[in-house]
N, C-alpha and C positions, 0 to 999 in steps of 0.2 A: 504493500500500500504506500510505500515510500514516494513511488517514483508519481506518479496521480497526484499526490499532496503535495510533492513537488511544484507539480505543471501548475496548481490549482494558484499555489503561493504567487508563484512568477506571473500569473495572469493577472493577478491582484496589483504586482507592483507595478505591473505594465498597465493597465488599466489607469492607476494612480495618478500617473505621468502623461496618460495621452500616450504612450508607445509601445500600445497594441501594434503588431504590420497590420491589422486591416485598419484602427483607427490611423495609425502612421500615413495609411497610403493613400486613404479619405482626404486628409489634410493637405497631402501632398499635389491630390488630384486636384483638388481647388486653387492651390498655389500655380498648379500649370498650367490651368484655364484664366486663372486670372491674368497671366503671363501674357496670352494668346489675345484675351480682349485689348491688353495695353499696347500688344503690339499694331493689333490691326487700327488703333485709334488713330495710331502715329502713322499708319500704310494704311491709308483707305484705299489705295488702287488694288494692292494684293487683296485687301476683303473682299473688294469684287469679283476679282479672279477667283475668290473662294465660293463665292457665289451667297459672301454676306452684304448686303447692298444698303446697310445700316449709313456709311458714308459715303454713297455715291456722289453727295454734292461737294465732297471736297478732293483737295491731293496733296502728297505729300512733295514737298520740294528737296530732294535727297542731298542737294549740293549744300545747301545753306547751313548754317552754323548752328542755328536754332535747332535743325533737324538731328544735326552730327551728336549736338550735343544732350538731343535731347532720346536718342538711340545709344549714347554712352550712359547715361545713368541709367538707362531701362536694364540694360545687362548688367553692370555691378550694381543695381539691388536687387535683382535677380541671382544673382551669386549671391552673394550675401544669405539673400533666402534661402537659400542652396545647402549652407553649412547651418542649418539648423535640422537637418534631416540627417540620419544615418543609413546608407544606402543599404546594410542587410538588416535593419528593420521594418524594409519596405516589403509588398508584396512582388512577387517576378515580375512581372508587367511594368511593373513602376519600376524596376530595378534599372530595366533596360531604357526607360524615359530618362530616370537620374543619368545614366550616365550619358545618354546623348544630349541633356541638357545642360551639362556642367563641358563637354565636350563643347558643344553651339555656340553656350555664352563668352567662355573663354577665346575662341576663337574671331568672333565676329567683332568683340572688342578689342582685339588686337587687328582686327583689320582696319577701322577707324582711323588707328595711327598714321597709316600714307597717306599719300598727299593721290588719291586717286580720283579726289573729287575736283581735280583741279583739269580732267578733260572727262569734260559730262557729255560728251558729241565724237560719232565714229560711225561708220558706216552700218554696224552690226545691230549694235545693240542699246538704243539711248532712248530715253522718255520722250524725243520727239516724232520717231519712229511709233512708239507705243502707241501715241496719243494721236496718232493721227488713224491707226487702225480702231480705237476706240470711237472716233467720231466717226465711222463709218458707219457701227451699229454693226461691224463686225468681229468684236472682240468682246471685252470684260462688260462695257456698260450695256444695259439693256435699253431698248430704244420700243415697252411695250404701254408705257401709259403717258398721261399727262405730266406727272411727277419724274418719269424719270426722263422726260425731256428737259423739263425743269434743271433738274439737278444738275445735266449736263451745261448748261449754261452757266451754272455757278464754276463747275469744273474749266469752263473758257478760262478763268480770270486766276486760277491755279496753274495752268499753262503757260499764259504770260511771263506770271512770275517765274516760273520754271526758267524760260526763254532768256528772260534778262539775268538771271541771276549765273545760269550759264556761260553767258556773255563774262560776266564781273569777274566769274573764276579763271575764264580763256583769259582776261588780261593778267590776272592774277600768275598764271602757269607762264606768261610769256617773261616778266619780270622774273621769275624765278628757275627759268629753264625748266620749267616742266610741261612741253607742249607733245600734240602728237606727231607722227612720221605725217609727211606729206602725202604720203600715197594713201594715207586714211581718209584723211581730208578729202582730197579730190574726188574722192566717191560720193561723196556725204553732197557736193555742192546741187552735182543731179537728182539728187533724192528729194532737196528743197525747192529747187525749181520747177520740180513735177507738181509742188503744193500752191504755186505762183499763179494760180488761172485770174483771168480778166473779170470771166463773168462768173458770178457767184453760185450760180446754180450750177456749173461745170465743179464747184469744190468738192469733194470726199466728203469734207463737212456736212454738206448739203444735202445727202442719201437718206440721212433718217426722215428729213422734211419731203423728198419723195417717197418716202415709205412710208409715210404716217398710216397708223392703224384705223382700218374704217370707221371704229369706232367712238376717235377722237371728234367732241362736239366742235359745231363748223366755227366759236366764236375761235377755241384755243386755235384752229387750224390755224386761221389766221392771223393770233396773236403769236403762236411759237414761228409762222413762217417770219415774222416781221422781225422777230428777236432774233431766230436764225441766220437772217441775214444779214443781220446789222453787227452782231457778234464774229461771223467770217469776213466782213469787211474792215470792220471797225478793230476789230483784235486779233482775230486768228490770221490774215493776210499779213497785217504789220508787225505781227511778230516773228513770221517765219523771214519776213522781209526784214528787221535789222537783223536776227539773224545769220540770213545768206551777205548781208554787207558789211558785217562783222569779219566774218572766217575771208570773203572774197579781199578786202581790203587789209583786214589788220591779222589775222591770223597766218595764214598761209603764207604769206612771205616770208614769215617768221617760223612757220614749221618746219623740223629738224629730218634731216634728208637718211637719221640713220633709222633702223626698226626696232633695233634691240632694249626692252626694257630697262633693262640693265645701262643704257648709256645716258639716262637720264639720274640726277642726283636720287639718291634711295634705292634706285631701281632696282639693283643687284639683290637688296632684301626683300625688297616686295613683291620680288620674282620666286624666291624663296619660300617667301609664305604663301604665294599662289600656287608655288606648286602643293606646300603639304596641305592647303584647303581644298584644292580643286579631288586630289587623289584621295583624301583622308587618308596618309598614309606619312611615313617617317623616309620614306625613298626622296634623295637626294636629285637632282638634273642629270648628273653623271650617274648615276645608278639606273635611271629612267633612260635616260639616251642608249644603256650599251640594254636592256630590253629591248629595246627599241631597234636594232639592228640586229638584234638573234631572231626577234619576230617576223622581221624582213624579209631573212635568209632564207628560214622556214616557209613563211606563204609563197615565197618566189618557187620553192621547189613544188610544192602546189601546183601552182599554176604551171611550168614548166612540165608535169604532166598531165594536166590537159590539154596542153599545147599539143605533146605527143598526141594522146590520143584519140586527135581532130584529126592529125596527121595533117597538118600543119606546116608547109619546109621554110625553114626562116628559124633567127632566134626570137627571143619572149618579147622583144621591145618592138619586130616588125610585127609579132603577133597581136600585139596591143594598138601597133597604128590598123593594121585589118581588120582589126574592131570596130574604129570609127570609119570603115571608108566602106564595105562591104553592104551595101542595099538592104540585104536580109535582117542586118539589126538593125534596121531605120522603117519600121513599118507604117509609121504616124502620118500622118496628113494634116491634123486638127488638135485643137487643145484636149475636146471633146472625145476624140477615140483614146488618148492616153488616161485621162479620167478613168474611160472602159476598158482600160487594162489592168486598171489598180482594182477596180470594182470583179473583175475577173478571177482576179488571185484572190479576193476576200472571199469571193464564193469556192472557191477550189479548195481554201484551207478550212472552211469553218464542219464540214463532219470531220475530221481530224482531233479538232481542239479538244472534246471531252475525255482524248486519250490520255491527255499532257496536262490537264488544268482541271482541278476542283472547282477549285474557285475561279469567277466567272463575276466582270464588272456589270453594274446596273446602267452605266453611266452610257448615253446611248454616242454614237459614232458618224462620222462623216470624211467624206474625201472631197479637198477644195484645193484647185490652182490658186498659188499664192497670185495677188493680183499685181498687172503690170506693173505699177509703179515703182514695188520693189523688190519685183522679182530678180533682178539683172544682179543684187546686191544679198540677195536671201538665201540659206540654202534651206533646202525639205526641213522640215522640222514639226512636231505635235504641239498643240494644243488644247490644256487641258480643258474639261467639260466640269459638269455638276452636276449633283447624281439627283437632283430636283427634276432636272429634266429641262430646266429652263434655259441651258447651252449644252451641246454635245461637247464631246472631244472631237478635234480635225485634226487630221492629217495633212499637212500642206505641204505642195512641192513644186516649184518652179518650173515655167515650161517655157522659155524662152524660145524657140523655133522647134517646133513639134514635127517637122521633118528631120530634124537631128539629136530626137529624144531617140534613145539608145533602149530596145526592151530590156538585154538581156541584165542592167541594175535593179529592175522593178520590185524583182522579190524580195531580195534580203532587205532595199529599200524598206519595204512596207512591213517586213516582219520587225526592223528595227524601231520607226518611226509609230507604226500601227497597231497593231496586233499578231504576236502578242506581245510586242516591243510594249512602249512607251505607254500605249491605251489600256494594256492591263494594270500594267504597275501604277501608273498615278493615278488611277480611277478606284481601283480597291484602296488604294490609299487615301485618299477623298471620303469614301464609305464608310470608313472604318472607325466607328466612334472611340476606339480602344485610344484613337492616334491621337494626340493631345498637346499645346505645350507648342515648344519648340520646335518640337519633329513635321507639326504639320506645316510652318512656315520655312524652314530648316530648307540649304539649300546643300543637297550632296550630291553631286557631280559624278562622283566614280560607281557608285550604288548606282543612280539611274541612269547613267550612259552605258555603264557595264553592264546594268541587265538586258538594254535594248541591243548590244553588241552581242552579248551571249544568246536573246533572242534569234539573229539569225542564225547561228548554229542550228537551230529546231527544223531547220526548210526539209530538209527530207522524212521528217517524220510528222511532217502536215501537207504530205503530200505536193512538196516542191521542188525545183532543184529536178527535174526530172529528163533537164540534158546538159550535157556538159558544159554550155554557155552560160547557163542560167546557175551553174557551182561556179563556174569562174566568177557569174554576180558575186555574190557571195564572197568569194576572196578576196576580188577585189574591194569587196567593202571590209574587210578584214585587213587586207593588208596597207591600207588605207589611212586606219585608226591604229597600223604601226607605225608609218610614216610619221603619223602625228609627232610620237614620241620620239622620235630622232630630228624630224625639224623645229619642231618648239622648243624645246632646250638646243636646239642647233642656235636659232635664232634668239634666243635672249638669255642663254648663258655660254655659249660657246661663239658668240659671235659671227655667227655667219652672215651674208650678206641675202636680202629678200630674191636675187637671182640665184646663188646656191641655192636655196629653202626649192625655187620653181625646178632647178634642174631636178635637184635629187630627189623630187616627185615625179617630173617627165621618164626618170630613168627606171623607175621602180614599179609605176600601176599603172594600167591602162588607165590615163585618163587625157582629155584635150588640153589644149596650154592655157586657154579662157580659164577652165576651171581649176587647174594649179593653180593659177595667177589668186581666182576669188579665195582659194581655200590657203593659200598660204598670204594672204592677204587680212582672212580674219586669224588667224593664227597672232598677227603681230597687233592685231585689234586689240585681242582677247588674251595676254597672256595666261598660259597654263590650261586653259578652260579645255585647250584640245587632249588634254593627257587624262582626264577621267575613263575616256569611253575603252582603251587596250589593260589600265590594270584594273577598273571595275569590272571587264572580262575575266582575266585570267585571273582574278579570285574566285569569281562564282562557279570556274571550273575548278579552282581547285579544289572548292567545296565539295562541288560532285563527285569528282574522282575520288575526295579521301572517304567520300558516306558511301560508294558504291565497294569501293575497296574493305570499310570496314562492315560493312551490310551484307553486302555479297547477294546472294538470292533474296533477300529479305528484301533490298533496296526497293524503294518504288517513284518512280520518277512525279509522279503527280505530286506525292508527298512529300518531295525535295523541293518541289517547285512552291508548293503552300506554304511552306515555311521557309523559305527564302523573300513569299512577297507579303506573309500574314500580317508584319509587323511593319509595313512599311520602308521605307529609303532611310538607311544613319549612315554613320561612318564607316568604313571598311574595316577597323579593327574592331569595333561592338560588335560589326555584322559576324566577322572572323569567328568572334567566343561564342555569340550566339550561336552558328550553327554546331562549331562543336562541341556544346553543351546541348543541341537535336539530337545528333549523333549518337553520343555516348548513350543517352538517354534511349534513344532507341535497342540499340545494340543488347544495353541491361534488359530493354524488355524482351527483344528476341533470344535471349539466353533463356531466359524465367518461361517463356513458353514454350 
C-alpha cells in the first residue's frame, strides 16, 4: 500500500502548487493562445491568411520601429513566460509546443538584431507584391460583403505608410551601405510599372469593384465604386508612383553591383543565422555546400541512366539541351490546356492516395496561373487555404509562353507544390486545433520544403512517373534543390560571382538560361531560404529509413506518414526526437505483441 499512498501524497503537493501536468498544461495552453492573439494583433495580415479576419481593417508596417520594437518585447515576455513552466511537468503534446516555442522565440528575437529591415523591396518577396495580390480579391482579404470592402479601404492608408516608410529605410541603407545588388532592383522597376495604369478601372485595385457581389444594395455600389476610385487614384497610384521614383532616381544608382550577402556590413553573420533558421539545423555553409555537391554527383548518375536508357547518343548536358528543343515535350498551345494537364495528374493520382495517407485535409483545393503581371518574376508556389471553406489552397504556377511549357516537370511539380506536397501539410496543419502558440504562426522552412521535396519521391506509388521523362521530372526537381545548396552558400559565403551561380546550374540540370538566371536571381534575393527544401529532405528520409530498418515488416508507410505531418511543421531537431521517440515506441509495442 506504500507505493498508492505515495502517488496519492505527490498529487496533493502537486495539486497545492498548481503543478499537476494536466493543470500545468491547462495553464500552459492558455499562455500559448494568449501568445497567438498578441501576435496576430501586431500581424493583422497573417490573421487573415489565417482566415481570422478580426483585423482586416488594418496592417502591420514591418519596417518601422514601432513594429520592431514592438515584436521584440512580445518575445522576451514570452520567454520570460516560458521559464515559469517546467517542461517535464507538462503533458507530451505541450512538451513538444515548449520546446518549439522557446526554440521560435529565441530565434526570431535574434533575428531583429540585422539590419534586414533596411531593404523592404526585391523582386520576390515584399508587402508591395502582397498587397497588391490582396486588392485583387485574390488573396488573404475577402472581397464578400459591404464590411469587408470597407475595411479594405482603411487597409489603402496602411499601404501608404508601408510605401513611405520603405522609402525612409532605402535612404537609411544607402547612408549606411546596406542596399541591395542591382540586379534585384531592376526586376522590381517592371513589376511597378505594371501597377502605373492611366485609367483607373484598368487597376488590379479595381477587380473587387467589378466583382461586386449581387447582393451589394445599389446605394453602397455606388458609394464603394466612388471611394474605390478615389483611393487608386488618390493613394494607391501615388504611392507606387514615388515609389518607382525613388528606386529609379535615388536608389539604383547607388545599388551595389556585388550579390553576396556577406559583402555588405553584418552580412557575413546574418548569412549565418539565415542559414541555421532557414535549415533548423547547426550545419554550417561549408558543411551544406560539400552536401550539396555529393547530392549532385548522385542525381547526375540518375539521370545519366536515363539518359542511357532512352538511348540517347550525346553526353547529359546535350541530353538536357534535347529536352528543350524536341516538339514532343512542348505539347501546349494555351495557358488553358497546361491548366488541363495539372488537372490530369490530380485525377490520375487521387485513387492512389488512400494507400499512403490517413489523414486526408478538409481544406478544399485549386489550380490557378499565376497572373501576368508577375509571373515573369514568380516561381510555382502554394497557397494556403482555410478549412472554413471560405478560401481554398492554390496551387500556382507560371506560364509564360505555353508553347515552351515543358510537360515532362508537371508531376513532381504538382506532387511538390500540391498534393501531397505543400496542400496536405499546411492544411492538416491549419485543422488541427492541437497546433497552438507559436507553431501555428512559426515559420520552418526545412520541415515544409522538405516534406514537399520528399513528396515527390511518392510519384510512382501514386501512380506516376510512368516513363522515363516524367522520372527524369523528378530528378531534375531533385537535383535542383541540390544545386541550391552548393550555389547559395557558393554565392554568399564563398563568394562566387551571380554568373558562376548561372553556369554551374546550366552545367548541372536541364534547365533554360531564362530560368537559371530567375532562380539564381532569387537565391541572392533570398539568402539561405533556398537551402531548407534538400536537408528538410534528406531528414524525413532518414527518418524513414531508420523506422523501416528498425520496424522491419511491422513498418507501415501510412503511419510514418501520420506522424510525421500529425503534429504539424517545427524545427528539424524537435522533428529528429520526435520521430524517434514514434519509433522506439512502436518497436516496444511490436515486441509486446
Amino acid at each position: 500500500m506504500r507505493y498508492p499512498l505515495l502517488a496519492s501524497l505527490l498529487l496533493c503537493v502537486f495539486s497545492l502548487f498548481g503543478q499537476t501536468p494536466a493543470g500545468s498544461s491547462a495553464r500552459f495552453r492558455t499562455m500559448l493562445q494568449s501568445y497567438y492573439e498578441e501576435y496576430l494583433r501586431l500581424n493583422p495580415t497573417i490573421a487573415s491568411f489565417k482566415g481570422d479576419y478580426r483585423y482586416n481593417d488594418r496592417l502591420e508596417n514591418a519596417g518601422s520601429q514601432a513594429y520592431r520594437n514592438g515584436m521584440t518585447a512580445l518575445y522576451t515576455r514570452y520567454l520570460d513566460s516560458l521559464k515559469t513552466y517546467q517542461e517535464q511537468q507538462l503533458e507530451p503534446r505541450d512538451r513538444l509546443s515548449y520546446q518549439i516555442m522557446q526554440y521560435d522565440l529565441n530565434r526570431n528575437r535574434e533575428g531583429l538584431q540585422f539590419t534586414t529591415y533596411l531593404t523592404p523591396v526585391s523582386q520576390m518577396s515584399d508587402f508591395r507584391l502582397q498587397f497588391s495580390q490582396m486588392g485583387s480579391g485574390s488573396n488573404v482579404h475577402p472581397f464578400r460583403t459591404v464590411k469587408d470592402y470597407d475595411d479594405f479601404l482603411k487597409r489603402v492608408d496602411g499601404f501608404v505608410a508601408w510605401t513611405d516608410t520603405a522609402i525612409v529605410l532605402m535612404r537609411k541603407g544607402i547612408a549606411l551601405n546596406r542596399v541591395q545588388p542591382r540586379v534585384v532592383m531592376e526586376k522590381v522597376q517592371p513589376q511597378i510599372r505594371a501597377m502605373l495604369v492611366d485609367d483607373v478601372t484598368q487597376s488590379l485595385f479595381y477587380l473587387p469593384i467589378k466583382n461586386l457581389p449581387a447582393g451589394v444594395p445599389a446605394d453602397d455600389k455606388q458609394r464603394l465604386t466612388t471611394a474605390y476610385t478615389a483611393a487608386i487614384r488618390e493613394k494607391i497610384l501615388p504611392a507606387y508612383q514615388r515609389l518607382y521614383t525613388f528606386i529609379q532616381d535615388e536608389y539604383l544608382p547607388r545599388c551595389r553591383s556585388t550579390v553576396a550577402l556577406g559583402a555588405v556590413p553584418g552580412g557575413k553573420e546574418e548569412y549565418a543565422y539565415l542559414v541555421r533558421s532557414w535549415t533548423t539545423t547547426d550545419l554550417s555553409p561549408d558543411q551544406i555546400h560539400e552536401i550539396g555537391l555529393k547530392e549532385v554527383a548522385r542525381v547526375r548518375r540518375e539521370m545519366e541512366a536515363i539518359r542511357q536508357q532512352v538511348g540517347f547518343k550525346g553526353d547529359l548536358n546535350a541530353f538536357f539541351q534535347h529536352l528543350f528543343t524536341d516538339p514532343k515535350f512542348l505539347p501546349f498551345r494555351t495557358e488553358e490546356e497546361v491548366v488541363a494537364g495539372y488537372l490530369k495528374i490530380h485525377e490520375t493520382m487521387k485513387p492512389h492516395l488512400p494507400k499512403l495517407f490517413n489523414r486526408v485535409p478538409k481544406t478544399a483545393f485549386e489550380i490557378r496561373p499565376i497572373e501576368k503581371y508577375r509571373a515573369a518574376a514568380t516561381a510555382a508556389h502554394y497557397f494556403g487555404g482555410t478549412p472554413d471553406g471560405s478560401r481554398p489552397g492554390i496551387f500556382y504556377f507560371p506560364v509564360l509562353d505555353a508553347p515552351k511549357y515543358n510537360y515532362w516537370r508537371m508531376e513532381d511539380l504538382f506532387l511538390h507544390e500540391a498534393i501531397p506536397g505543400h496542400h496536405y501539410q499546411r492544411s492538416l496543419e491549419t485543422e488541427n486545433p492541437d497546433i497552438i502558440g507559436p507553431q501555428r504562426v512559426g515559420r520552418y522552412g526545412a520541415y515544409v520544403e522538405g516534406w514537399g521535396l520528399y513528396a515527390e519521391t511518392l510519384g510512382r506509388e501514386l501512380g506516376l512517373y510512368t516513363d522515363p521523362y516524367q522520372l527524369l521530372g523528378r530528378y531534375q526537381g531533385e537535383i535542383h534543390r541540390a544545386i541550391r545548396l552548393v550555389v547559395d552558400t557558393g554565392l554568399h559565403h564563398k563568394g562566387w560571382t551571380r554568373e558562376q551561380a548561372i553556369a554551374y546550374s546550366l552545367e548541372n540540370e536541364p534547365i533554360s538560361e531564362a530560368n537559371a538566371v530567375q532562380e539564381v536571381e532569387r537565391y541572392i534575393a533570398m539568402p539561405g531560404q533556398a537551402l531548407s527544401y534538400k536537408i528538410g529532405e534528406l531528414k524525413i528520409l532518414e527518418m524513414r529509413q531508420r523506422a523501416e530498418k528498425a520496424l522491419g515488416k511491422a513498418f507501415d508507410l501510412r503511419a510514418f506518414h501520420d506522424e510525421v505531418l500529425k503534429d504539424g511543421s517545427m524545427p528539424l531537431q524537435i522533428f529528429e526526437a520526435k520521430m524517434d521517440s514514434w519509433i522506439k515506441s512502436r518497436a516496444a509495442a511490436g515486441k509486446k505483441s
